[in-house]
C-alpha positions in Angstrom: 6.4 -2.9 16.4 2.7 -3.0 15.7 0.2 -3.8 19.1 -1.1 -7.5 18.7 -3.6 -8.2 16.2 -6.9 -9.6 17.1 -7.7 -12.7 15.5 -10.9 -11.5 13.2 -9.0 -8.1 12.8 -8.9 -7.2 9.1 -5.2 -6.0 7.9 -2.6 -6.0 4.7 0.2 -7.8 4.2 2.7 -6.7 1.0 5.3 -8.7 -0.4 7.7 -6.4 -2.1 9.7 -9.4 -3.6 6.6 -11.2 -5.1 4.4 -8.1 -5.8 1.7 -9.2 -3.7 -0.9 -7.6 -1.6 -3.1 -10.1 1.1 -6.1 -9.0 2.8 -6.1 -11.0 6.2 -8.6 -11.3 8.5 -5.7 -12.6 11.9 -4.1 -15.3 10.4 -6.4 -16.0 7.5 -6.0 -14.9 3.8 -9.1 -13.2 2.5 -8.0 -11.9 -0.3 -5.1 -11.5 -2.7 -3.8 -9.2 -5.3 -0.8 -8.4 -7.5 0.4 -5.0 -6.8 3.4 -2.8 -8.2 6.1 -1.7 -5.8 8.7 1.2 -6.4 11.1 0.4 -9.6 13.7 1.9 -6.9 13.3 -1.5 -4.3 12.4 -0.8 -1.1 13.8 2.0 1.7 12.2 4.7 4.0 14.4 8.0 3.0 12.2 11.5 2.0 12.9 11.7 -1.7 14.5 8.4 -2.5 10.7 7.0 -4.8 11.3 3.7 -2.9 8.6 1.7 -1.0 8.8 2.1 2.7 9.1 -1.6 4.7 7.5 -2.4 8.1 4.5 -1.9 10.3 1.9 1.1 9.0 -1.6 2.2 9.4 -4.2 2.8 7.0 -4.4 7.1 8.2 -7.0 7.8 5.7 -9.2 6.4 3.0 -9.9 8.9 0.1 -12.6 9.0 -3.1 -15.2 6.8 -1.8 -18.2 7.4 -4.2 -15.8 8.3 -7.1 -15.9 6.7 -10.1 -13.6 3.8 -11.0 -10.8 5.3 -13.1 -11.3 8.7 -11.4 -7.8 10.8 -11.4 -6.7 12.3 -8.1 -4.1 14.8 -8.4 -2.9 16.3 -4.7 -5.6 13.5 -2.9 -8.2 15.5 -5.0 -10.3 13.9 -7.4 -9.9 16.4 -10.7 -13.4 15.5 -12.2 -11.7 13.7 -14.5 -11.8 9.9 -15.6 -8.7 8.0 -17.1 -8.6 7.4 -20.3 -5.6 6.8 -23.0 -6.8 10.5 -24.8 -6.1 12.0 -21.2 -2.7 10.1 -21.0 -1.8 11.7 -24.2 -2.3 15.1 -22.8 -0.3 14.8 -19.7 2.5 12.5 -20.7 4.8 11.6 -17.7 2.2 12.3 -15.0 2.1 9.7 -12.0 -1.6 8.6 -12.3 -3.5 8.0 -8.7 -7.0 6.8 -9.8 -10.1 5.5 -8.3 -9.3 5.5 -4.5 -6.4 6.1 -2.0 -5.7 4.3 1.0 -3.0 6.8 2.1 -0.2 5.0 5.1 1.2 6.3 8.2 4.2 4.4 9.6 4.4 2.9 13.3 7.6 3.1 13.9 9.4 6.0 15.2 12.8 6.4 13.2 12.5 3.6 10.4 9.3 4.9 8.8 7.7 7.6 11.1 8.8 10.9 11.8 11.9 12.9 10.9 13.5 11.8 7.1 11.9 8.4 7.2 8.2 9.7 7.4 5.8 7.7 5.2 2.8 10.0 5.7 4.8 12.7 5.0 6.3 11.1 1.8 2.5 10.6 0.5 2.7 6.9 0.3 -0.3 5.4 -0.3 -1.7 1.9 -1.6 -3.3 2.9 -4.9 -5.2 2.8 -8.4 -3.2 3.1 -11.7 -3.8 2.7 -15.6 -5.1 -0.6 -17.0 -1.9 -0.3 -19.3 0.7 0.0 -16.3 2.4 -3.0 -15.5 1.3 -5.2 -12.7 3.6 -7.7 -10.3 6.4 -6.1 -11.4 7.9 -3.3 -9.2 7.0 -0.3 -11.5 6.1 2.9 -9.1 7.2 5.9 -7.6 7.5 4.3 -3.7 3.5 3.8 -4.0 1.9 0.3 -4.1 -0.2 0.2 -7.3 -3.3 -1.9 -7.9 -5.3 -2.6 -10.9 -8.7 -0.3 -10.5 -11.0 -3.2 -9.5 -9.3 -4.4 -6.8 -8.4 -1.2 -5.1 -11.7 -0.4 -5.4 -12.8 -3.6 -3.4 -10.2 -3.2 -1.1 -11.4 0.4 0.0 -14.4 -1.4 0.6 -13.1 -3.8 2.8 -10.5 -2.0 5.0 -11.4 0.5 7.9 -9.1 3.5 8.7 -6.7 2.7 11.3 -6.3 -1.0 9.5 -2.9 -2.3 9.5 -0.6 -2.8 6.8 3.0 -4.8 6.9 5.2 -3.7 4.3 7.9 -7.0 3.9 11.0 -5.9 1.9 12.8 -9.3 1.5 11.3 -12.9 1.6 13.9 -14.0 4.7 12.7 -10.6 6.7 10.4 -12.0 9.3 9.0 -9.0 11.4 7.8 -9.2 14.9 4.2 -11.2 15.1 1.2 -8.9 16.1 -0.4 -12.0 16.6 1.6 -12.8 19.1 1.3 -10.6 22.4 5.2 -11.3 23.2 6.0 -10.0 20.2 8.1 -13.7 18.8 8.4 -14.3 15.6 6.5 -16.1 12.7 7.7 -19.1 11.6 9.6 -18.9 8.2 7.2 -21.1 6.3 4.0 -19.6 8.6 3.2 -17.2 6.1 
């Protein structure tokens, strides 16, 4: 479980079933975006390209000053920019562009440490191709946005900002904002 969250404390909530990332500021939506999830659903196992569920951190925030549509390959940006002519040349590649907001899980044994490690599974909240599909789970175990807003969203988010991953609509994780740790109310979110 995730310590409590202040109540002007910027974090990210993701909906795996409706493809949807929220920028809160406590209880307060900010901002929202469609994102992509993994084609595979969601689960925390090394290897299986599904997206990892519960309480993470953002560990590190990677490519400010690049350029939107940059390509990172290995959290590096190449010195290249996206475009359909580079696409051609590297058919099947897994394109990371314009910024990475790369995730540490917070909880030991369901998505830190061991087999379940997100960090160690590279799982990060990132940019992808104009002509990738968007609000439909689509990725690798990453959470895809459209350049723009991941670009904005690197903006807005310090390292260390929290991110709830939420697998299934009915899967109602402990509150942060609560300092007992009880539970939201189904129809709080």
């Amino acid at each position: 479980m995730s310590p409590p969250i202040e109540a002007d404390q910027l974090w990210i909530e993701i909906g795996i079933p409706d493809q949807r990332l929220a920028l809160r500021r406590g209880e307060t939506v900010i901002a929202e975006f469609p994102v992509s999830t993994a084609a595979n659903g969601p689960g925390e196992g090394m290897g299986s390209e599904c997206t990892p569920r519960g309480w993470h951190t953002v560990r590190a925030k990677i490519g400010a000053g690049q350029a939107e549509n940059a390509v990172f390959v290995g959290r590096r940006p190449t010195g290249e920019i996206y475009t359909p002519e580079l696409a051609a040349q590297h058919p099947g590649r897994d394109w990371i562009l314009s910024r990475i907001l790369w995730l540490s899980g917070l909880e030991p044994g369901f998505n830190r440490l061991g087999e379940v490690d997100t960090m160690r599974r590279y799982i990060y909240i990132h940019g992808t191709p104009d002509s990738e599909a968007i609000g439909v789970a689509n990725s690798h175990g990453c959470v895809r946005m459209r350049n723009q807003d991941v670009v904005r969203l690197f903006e807005w988010v310090p390292v260390g900002a929290r991110v709830l991953i939420r697998g299934e609509e009915d899967e109602i994780p402990p509150n942060p904002l609560c300092p007992l740790g009880c539970p939201l109310e189904k129809g709080g979110r």
